[in-house]
C-alpha positions as CSV (number, residue, x, y, z in Angstrom):
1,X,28.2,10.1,16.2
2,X,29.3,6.7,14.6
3,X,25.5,5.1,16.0
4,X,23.3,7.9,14.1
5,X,26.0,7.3,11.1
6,X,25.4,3.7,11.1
7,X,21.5,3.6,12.1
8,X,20.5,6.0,10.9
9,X,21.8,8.1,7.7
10,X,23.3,4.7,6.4
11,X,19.4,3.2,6.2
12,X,18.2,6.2,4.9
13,X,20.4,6.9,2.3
14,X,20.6,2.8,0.9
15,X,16.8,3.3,1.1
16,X,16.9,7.0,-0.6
17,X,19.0,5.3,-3.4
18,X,17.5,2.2,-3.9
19,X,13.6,4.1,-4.5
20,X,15.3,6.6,-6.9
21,X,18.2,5.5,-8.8
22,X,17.1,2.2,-9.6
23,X,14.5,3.0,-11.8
24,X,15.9,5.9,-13.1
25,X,19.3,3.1,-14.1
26,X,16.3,0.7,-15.6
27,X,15.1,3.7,-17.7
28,X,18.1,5.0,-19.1
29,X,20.7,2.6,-19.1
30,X,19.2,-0.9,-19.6
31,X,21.6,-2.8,-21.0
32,X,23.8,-2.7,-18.3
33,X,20.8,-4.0,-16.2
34,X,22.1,-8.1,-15.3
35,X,24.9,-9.6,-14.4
36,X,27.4,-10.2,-17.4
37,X,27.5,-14.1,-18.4
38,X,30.6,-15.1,-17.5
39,X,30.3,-18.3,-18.1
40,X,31.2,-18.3,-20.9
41,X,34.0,-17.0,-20.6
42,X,35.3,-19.3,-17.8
43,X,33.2,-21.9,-16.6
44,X,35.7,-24.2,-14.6
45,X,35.9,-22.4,-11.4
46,X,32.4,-21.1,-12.3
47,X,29.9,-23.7,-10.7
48,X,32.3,-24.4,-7.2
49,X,31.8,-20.4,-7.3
50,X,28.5,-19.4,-7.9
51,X,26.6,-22.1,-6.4
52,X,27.9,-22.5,-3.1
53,X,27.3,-18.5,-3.0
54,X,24.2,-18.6,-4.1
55,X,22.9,-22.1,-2.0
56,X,24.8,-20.5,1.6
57,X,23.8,-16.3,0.6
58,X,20.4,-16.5,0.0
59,X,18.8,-19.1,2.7
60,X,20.8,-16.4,5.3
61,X,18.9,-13.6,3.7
62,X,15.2,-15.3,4.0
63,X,16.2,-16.5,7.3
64,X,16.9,-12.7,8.2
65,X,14.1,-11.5,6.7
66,X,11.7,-14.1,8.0
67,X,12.7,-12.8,11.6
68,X,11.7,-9.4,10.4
69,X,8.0,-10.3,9.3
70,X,7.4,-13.0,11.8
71,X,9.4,-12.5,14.9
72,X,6.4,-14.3,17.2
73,X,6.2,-17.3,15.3
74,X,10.4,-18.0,15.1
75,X,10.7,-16.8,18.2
76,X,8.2,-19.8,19.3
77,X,10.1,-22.0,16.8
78,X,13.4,-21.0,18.7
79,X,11.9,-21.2,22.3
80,X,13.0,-25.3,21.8
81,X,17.0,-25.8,23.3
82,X,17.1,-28.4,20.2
83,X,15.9,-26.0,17.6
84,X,18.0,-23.6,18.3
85,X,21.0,-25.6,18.1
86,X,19.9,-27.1,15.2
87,X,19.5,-23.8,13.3
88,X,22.0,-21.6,14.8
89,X,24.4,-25.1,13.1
90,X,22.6,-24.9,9.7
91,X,23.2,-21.2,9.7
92,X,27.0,-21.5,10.3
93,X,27.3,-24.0,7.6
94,X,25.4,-22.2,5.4
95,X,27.9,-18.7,5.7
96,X,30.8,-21.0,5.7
97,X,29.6,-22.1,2.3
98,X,28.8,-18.4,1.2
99,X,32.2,-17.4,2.5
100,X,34.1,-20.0,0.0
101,X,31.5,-19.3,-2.9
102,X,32.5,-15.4,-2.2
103,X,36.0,-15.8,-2.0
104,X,36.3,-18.3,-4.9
105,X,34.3,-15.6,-7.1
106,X,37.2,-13.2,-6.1
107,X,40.1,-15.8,-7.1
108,X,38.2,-16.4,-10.3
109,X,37.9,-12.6,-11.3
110,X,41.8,-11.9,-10.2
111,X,43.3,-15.2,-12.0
112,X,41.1,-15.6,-15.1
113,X,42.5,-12.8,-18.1
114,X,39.1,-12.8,-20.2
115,X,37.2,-11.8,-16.8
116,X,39.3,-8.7,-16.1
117,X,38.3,-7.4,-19.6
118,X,34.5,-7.2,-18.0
119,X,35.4,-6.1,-14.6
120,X,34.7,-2.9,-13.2
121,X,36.3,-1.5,-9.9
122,X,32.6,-1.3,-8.5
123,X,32.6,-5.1,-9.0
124,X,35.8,-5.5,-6.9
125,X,34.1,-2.7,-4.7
126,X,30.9,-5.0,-4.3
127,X,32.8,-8.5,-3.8
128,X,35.1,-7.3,-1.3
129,X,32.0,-5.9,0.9
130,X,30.0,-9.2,-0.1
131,X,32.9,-10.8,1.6
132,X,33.7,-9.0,4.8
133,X,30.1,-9.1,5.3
134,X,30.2,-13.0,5.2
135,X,32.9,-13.0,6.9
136,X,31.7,-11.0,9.7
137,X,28.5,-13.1,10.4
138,X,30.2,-15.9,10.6
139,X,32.3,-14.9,13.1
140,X,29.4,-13.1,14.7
141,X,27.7,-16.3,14.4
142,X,30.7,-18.4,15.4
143,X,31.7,-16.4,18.9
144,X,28.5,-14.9,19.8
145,X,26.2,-17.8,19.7
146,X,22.7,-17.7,19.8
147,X,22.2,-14.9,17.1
148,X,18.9,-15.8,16.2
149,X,17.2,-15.0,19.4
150,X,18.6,-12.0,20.5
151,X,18.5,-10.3,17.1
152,X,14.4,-10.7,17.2
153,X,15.0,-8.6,20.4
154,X,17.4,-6.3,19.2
155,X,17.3,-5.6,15.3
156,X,13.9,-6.5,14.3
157,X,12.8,-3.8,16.6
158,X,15.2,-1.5,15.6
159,X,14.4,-2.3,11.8
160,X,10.5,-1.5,12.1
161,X,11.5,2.0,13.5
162,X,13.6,2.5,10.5
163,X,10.2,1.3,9.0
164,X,7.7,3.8,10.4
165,X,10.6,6.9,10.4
166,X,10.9,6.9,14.0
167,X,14.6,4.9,14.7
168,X,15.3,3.7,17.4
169,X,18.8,3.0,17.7
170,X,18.5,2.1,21.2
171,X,18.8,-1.6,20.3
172,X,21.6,-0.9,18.7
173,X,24.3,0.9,20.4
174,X,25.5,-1.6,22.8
175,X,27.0,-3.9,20.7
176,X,30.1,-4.6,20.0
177,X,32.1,-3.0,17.4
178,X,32.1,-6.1,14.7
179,X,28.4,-6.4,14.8
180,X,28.0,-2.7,14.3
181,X,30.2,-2.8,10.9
182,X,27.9,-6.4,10.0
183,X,25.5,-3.7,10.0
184,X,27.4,-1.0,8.2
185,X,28.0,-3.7,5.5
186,X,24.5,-4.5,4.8
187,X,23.5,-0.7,4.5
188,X,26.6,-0.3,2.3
189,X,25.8,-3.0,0.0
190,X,22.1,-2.0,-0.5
191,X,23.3,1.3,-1.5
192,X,25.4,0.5,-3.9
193,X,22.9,-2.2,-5.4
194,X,21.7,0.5,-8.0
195,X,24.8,1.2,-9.5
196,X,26.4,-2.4,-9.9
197,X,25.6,-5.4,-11.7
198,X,23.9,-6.6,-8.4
199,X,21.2,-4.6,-9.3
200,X,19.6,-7.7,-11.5
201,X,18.5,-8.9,-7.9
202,X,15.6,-6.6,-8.1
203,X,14.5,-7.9,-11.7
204,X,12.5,-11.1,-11.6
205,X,12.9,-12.3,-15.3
206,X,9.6,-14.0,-15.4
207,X,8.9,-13.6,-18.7
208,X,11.6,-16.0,-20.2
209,X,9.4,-19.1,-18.8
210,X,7.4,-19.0,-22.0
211,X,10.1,-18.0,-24.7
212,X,10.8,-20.8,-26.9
213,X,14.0,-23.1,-26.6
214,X,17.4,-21.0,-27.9
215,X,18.8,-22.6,-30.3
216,X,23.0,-22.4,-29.7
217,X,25.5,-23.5,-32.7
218,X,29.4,-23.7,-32.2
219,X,31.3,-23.0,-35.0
220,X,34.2,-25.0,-35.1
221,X,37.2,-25.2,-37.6
């Protein structure tokens, strides 16, 4: 019961949301579509937040992904004892560094006054999963070494069933228990991508590359 919860409605339901409400949010409610710049309104703890989450987060994303659409050619890449070393170690210090940038972004919101006036209990809702899914990798990463191989054998298989309707959770069901709710996590997160501010992920802003320079005045006393 818990396997077809996780692998199965989870997926389809994240996916389910992300195809319908999304545009239907971008339609009718577009101002709420971006992240609020807080930066402005605290900009201290700001950069040794959002950076390292942003420079650790997103190369463990692409890496993820890239074992989805190429699993032959990483799993050549990996085939080298020195390679895999060398990457399993990059990808352990990059979720350390996602885990600080996470949990800094939480101290920032809970200490800083002006922030709580723009914080919304889906944004606590959304860094608190963000950060037991860090968390969790890197201890998946930390005490069951050598992700990046098995995981082209076990979830990128599973993850083209999802793909072509036809799961197979298979893959799946003999793990342990902490790499099941990694996975729980990651469904969770994409479904509630429509109706937080993480939703600006799936707008590239392109167009501002050829608006002309802002001009910004402070008015002082």
């Amino acid at each position: 019961m818990l396997n077809n919860l996780i692998f199965i409605v989870l997926p389809y339901t994240a996916l389910a949301l992300i195809i319908f409400v999304t545009p239907y949010r971008y339609l009718s409610d577009r101002l709420t579509w971006s992240a609020y710049s807080t930066q402005f309104l605290e900009h201290k703890t700001h950069f040794w937040a959002i950076n390292p989450w942003h420079y650790g987060i997103i190369p463990v994303l692409a890496a993820h992904f890239i074992g989805i659409v190429a699993p032959g050619p990483v799993k050549a890449l990996l085939g080298s004892q020195l390679h895999l070393v060398v990457f399993e170690s990059i990808g352990l210090a990059l979720g350390l560094f996602a885990v600080f940038g996470c949990l800094a972004l939480i101290l920032r919101r809970a200490n800083t006054p002006l922030l709580k006036r723009v914080t919304f209990i889906s944004d606590w809702v959304l860094l608190y999963l963000l950060a037991a899914q860090t968390l969790t990798g890197v201890y998946i990463s930390t005490f069951m070494r050598w992700g990046s191989q098995w995981y082209l054998d076990t979830a990128v298989p599973y993850f083209w069933s999802l793909a072509t309707f036809k799961p197979q959770i298979d893959y799946m069901t003999d793990f342990p228990l902490i790499i099941k709710l990694h996975a729980a996590g990651a469904f969770l997160i994409v479904a509630l991508v429509p109706f937080t501010k993480l939703v600006h992920l799936l707008y590239l802003p392109v167009d501002f590359l050829k608006d002309p320079p802002i001009l910004y005045r402070w008015r002082t006393k």
